[in-house]
C-alpha positions in Angstrom: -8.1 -20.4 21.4 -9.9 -19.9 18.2 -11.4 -16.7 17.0 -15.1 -16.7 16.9 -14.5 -14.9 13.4 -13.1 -18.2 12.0 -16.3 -21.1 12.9 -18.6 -22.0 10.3 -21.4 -20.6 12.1 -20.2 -17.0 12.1 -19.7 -17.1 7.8 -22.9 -18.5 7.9 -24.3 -15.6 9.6 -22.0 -12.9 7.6 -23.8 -14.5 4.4 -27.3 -14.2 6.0 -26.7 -10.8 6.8 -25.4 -10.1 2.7 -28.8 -12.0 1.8 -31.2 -9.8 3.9 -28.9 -6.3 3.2 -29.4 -6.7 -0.9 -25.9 -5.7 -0.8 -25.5 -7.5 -4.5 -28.4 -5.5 -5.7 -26.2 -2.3 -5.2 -24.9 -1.0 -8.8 -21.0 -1.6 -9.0 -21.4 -4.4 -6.9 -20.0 -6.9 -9.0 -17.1 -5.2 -10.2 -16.0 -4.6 -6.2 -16.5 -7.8 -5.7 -14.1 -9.0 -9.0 -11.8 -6.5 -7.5 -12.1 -7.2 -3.7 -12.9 -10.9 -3.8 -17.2 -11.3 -1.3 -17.0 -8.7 1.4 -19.4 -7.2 4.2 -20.0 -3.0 5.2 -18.4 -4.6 8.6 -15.0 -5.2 6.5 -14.7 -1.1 5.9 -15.2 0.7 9.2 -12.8 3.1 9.2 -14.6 6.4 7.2 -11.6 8.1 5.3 -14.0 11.0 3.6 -17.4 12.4 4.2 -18.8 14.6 1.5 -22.1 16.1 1.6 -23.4 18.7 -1.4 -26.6 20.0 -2.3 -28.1 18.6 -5.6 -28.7 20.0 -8.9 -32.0 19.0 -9.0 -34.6 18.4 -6.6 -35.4 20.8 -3.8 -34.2 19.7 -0.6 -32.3 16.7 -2.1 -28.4 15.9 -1.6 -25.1 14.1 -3.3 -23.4 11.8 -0.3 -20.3 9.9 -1.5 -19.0 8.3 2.0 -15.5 6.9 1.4 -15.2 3.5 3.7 -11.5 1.3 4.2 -10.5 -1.8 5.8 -8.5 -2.4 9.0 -6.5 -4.8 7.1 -3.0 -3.6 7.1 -1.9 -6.3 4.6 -4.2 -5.5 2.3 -6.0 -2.1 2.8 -9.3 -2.4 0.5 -11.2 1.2 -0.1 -14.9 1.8 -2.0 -17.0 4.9 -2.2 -20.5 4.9 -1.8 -21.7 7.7 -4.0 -25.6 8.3 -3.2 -27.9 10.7 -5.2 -31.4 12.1 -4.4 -30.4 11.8 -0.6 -33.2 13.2 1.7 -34.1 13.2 5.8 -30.1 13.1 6.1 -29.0 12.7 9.7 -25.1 12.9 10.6 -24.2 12.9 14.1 -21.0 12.4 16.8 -18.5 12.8 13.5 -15.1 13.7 13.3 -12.7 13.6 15.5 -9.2 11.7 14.6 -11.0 8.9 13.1 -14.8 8.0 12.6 -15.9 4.6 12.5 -19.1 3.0 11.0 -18.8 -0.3 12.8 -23.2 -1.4 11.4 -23.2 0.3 8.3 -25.8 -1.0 6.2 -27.3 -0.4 2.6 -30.9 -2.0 2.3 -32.8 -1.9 -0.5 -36.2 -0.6 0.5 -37.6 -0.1 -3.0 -40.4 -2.6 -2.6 -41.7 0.0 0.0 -42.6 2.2 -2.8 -41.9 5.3 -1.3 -41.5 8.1 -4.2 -37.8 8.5 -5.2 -36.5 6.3 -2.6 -35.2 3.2 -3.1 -32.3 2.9 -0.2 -31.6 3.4 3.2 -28.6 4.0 4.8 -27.6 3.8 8.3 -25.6 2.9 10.8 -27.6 0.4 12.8 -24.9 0.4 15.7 -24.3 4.0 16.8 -26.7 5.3 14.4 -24.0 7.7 13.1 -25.4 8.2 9.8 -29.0 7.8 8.4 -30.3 8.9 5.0 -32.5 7.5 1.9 -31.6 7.6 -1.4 -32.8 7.0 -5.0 -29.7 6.4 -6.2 -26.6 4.1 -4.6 -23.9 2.9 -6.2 -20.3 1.7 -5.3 -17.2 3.7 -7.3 -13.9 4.3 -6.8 -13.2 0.5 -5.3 -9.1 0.1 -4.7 -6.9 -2.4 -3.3 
């Protein structure tokens, strides 16, 4: 029986889902993808580090960098997601042996206009993580 994974119809939808998440907007982006070859947030659900700081500058604002890796045994990928200027951060149900962000998303919310923000990021599945950002990038991307 063949994997619903493997039609037509489900890449199409995976590239839908890149298209409305601005995913390609994110700085870094390109060089992931030159390392990684295209991929989704839903390729990386196992979070391997979690770090939270308070920021230099601006009052009330944190650093996130959220460290995400494949299932892929055969070829474990890794990125960081370093965010700066984080505010209204919301991290809930983590830890544990293993957390999992199974609908992380990054969407790029700067038409919105809202002062200093110009992402969101959540998990739109268990709604495990939730924060906005001015600044998002992807570091650290290893194969």
């Amino acid at each position: 029986m063949n994997s619903p994974c493997a039609s037509k119809e489900y890449r199409r939808d995976r590239i839908d889902m890149s298209d409305e998440t601005s995913v390609h907007k994110i700085a870094g982006y390109t060089e992931a993808v030159r390392r990684l070859g295209p991929f989704f947030w839903t390729d990386f659900p196992t979070v391997k580090r979690l770090h939270v700081d308070r920021a230099t500058s601006g009052v009330g604002e944190y650093v996130v960098r959220l460290t995400i890796e494949s299932d892929d045994a055969s070829a474990s990928r890794r990125v960081t997601l370093p965010a700066e200027g984080v505010t209204e951060r919301r991290i809930s149900e983590w830890g544990g042996i293993e957390t999992r962000l199974i609908g992380l998303d990054c969407v790029d919310i700067s038409a919105r206009q809202w002062e200093g923000k110009c992402w969101q990021v959540w998990d739109y599945e268990h709604d495990m993580i939730h924060f906005y950002c001015r600044d998002l990038r992807i570091d650290d991307v290893e194969q």
